[in-house]
Wavefront OBJ file of the C-alpha trace (Angstrom):
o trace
v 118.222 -27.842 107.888
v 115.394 -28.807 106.063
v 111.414 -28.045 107.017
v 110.021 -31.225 109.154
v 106.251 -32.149 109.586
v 104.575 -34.414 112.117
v 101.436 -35.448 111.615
v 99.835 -37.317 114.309
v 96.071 -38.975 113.867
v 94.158 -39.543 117.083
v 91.339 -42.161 116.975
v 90.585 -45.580 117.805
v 89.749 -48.485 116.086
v 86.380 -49.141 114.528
v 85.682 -45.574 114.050
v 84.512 -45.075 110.441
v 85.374 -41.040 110.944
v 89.065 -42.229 111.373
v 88.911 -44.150 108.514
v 88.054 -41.906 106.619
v 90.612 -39.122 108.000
v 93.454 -41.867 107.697
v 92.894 -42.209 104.113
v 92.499 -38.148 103.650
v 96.346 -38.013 105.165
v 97.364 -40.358 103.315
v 96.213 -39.061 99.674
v 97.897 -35.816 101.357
v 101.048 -37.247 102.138
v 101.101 -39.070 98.671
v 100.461 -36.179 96.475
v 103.235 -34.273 98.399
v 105.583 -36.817 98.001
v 107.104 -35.276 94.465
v 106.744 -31.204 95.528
v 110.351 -29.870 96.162
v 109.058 -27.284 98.435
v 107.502 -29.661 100.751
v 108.807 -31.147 104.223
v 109.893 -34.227 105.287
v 106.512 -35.698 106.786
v 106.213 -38.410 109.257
v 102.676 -39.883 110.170
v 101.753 -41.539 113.095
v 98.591 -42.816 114.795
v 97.319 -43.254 118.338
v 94.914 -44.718 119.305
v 92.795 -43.243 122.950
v 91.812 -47.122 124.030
v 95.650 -47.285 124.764
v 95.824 -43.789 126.576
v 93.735 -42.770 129.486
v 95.248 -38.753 128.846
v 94.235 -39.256 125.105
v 91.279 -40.419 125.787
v 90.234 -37.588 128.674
v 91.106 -35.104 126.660
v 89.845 -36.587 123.127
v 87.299 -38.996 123.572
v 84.329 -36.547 122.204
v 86.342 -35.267 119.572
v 88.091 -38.138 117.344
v 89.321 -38.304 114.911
v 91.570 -35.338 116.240
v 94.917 -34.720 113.501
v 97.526 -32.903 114.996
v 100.413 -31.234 112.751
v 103.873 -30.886 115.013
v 101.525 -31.561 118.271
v 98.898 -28.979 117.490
v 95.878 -29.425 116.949
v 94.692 -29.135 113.739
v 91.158 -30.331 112.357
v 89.130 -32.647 114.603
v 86.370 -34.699 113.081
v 87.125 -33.890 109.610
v 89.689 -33.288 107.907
v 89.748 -31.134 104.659
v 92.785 -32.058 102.275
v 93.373 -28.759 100.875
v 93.815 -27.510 104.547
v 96.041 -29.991 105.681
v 98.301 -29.871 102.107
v 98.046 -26.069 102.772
v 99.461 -26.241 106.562
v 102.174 -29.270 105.747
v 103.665 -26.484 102.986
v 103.899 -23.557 105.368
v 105.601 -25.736 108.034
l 1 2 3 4 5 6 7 8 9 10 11 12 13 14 15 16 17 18 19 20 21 22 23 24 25 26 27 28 29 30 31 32 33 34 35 36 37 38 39 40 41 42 43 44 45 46 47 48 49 50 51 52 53 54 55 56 57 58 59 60 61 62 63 64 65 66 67 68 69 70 71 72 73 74 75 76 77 78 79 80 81 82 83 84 85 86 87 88 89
């Protein structure tokens, strides 16, 4: 069975700091996209105006990333870190 990895951004929109973390994932993701030893990678993105438990828990801290529902960089989000994590999933 082959090595899975869920990345889910937290944010809202209209937040320049999500923005910017979107398009970090996404170079990520891209670059990723041709390395053999790399997972299959889904991305998804919530937003905590459409979740009251998102919001509670996030509101201070977006843009939060999670990778397979942990958290994993909030605010930022540095793209050798992520590239790093996505390869040891």
């Amino acid at each position: 069975m082959s090595a899975t990895a869920t990345i889910t951004l937290i944010g809202k929109p209209g937040c320049h700091l999500c923005d910017t973390a979107r398009d970090v994932v996404a170079s990520v993701v891209a670059g990723l996209g041709s390395e053999a030893s790399a997972p299959s990678i889904t991305v998804e993105e919530l937003s905590i105006l459409d979740d009251a438990e998102l919001r509670d828990a996030y509101a201070e801290e977006i843009p939060v990333l999670l990778l397979n529902g942990r958290v994993h960089n909030i605010w930022r989000v540095d793209p050798a870190r992520l590239r790093q994590a996505i390869l040891e999933v």
